[in-house]
N, C-alpha and C positions, 0 to 999 in steps of 0.2 A: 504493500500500500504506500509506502513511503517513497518507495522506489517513482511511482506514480507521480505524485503532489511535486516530487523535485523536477522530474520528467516535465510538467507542466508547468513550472516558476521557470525552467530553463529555456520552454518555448517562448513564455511572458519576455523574460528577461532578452531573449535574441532579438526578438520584436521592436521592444523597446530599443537597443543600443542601433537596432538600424535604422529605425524610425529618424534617431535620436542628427543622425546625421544631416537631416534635414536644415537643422540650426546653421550650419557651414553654408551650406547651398543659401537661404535664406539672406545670412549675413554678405556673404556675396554679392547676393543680385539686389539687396536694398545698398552696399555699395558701391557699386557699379552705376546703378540706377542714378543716386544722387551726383555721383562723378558724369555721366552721361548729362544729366538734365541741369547744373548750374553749373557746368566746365565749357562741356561739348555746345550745347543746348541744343540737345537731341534723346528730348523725352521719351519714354516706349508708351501707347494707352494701355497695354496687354501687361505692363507690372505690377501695378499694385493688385488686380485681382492674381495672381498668380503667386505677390508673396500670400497672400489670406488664404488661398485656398493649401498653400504648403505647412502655413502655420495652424490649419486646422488640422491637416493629417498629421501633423506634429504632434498636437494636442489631444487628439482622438486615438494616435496610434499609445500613448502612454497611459494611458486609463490603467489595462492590464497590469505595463511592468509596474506601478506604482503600489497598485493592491498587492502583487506577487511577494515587492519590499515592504508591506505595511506601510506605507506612505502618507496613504491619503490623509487629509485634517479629521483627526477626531477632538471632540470637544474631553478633554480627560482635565476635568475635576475632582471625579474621586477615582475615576476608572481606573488609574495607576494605583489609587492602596486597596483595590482586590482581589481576592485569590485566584489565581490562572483558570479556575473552574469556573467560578463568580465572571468574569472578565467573558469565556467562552459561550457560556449561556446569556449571556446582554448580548457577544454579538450574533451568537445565533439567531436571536429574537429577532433583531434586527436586519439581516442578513433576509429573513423571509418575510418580515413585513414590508421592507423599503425596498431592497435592493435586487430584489429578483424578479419583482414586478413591475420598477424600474427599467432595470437591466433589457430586459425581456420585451415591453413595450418600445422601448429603443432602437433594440435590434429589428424587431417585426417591422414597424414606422419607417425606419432606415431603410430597410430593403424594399419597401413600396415604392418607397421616395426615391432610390435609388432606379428602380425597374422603370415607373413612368419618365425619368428625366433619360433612360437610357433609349424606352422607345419612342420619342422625337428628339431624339440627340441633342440632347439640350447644351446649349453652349452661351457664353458669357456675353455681355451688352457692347461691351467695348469698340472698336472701331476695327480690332485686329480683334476676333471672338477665340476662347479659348476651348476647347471640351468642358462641360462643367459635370456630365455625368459620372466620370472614374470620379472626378471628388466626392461626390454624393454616394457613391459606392464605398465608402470610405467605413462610411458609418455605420454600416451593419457589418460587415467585419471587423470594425473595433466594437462594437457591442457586443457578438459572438464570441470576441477572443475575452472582454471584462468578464462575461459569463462565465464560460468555461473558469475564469481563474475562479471568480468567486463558488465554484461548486467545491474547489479546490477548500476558500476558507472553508466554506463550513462543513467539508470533511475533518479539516483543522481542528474546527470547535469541538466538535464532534469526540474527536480523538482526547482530546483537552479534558474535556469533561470528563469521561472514562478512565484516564490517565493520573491528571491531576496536572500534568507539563503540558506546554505546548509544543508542539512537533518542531524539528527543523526547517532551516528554509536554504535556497538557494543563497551563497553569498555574491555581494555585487560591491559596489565602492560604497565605504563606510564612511562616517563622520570622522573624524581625525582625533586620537586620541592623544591628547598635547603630553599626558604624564608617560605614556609607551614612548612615543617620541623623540621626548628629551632625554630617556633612559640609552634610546640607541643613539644619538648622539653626542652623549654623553655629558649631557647640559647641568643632571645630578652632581656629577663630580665637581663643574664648574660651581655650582650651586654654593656646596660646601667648603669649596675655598674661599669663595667671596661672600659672608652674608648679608653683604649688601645686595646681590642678586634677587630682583624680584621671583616670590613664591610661583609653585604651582596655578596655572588657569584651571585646572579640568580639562572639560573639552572645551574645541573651537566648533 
């Protein structure tokens, strides 16, 4: 079973870092773009909808890898001082009230939305018109792939519950632990030579 859940954070996760690459591209052609239109002055009409439509499958393609990392915003008030079982059964609950009927409406919508813009080729207003239907296509495939993960959580929870731990997950780049850090760099040693060296941050 475990074998599974990671099997499926790792598809999230490949998803996400190729998606991720979009930002490059993005950054490029909105600097291009401005180099072209206040340098050259030889504006494209077909740019700005083409960065929006890149910066949505940016944004639609990370749903997944975000849930796979526990990412998303949760409001944690108390949520952080409860027992890993306590913690798994709230998002259970939640999981099937909100987010699978969410989820679910999304993707169905998404691929209506998608199917009618693909049979009259729906394409953008501009002067130079872009395809607009692969964009729209977009969004039931990241709905499909947020689902799948989320069956994933609440096998999680699920497990949690029974268990009392919560399962493992795929690892990806972490927040930075300032006191690991300065251990391998040896910042400790300096530390205690000089105590005038400012203390430990935590983390960054």
């Amino acid at each position: 079973m475990q074998s599974v859940l990671l099997l499926v954070d790792r598809m999230s996760t490949w998803l996400g870092q190729l998606f991720a690459w979009l930002i490059v591209g993005l950054t490029l052609m909105i600097s291009w773009e401005v180099f072209s239109r206040y340098v050259l002055n030889d504006p494209h009409d077909w740019a700005l909808d083409a960065q929006i439509m890149m910066y949505g499958t940016l944004f639609m393609m990370a749903g997944a890898y975000t849930l796979a990392k526990n990412g998303h915003v949760r409001g944690d008030v108390l949520y952080g001082f409860f027992e890993p079982r306590t913690q798994a059964t709230l998002d259970l609950i939640l999981y099937f009230v909100f987010f699978l009927p969410g989820v679910i409406a999304l993707t169905w919508a998404g691929f209506v939305f998608g199917s009618e813009s693909f049979a009259i080729k729906e394409s953008t207003f501009s002067a130079t018109p872009l395809p607009l239907w692969p964009f729209k296509f977009v969004i039931p495939i990241a709905g499909a792939m947020l689902l799948l993960q989320g069956v994933v959580e609440i096998v999680r929870c699920i497990v949690c519950i029974r268990t009392g731990a919560w399962p493992s997950r795929e690892q990806d780049v972490e927040e930075v632990d300032v006191d690991k850090l300065r251990a391998m760099v040896g910042a400790e040693d300096i530390t205690h030579a000089n105590p005038s060296a400012p203390a430990s941050g935590g983390r960054a």
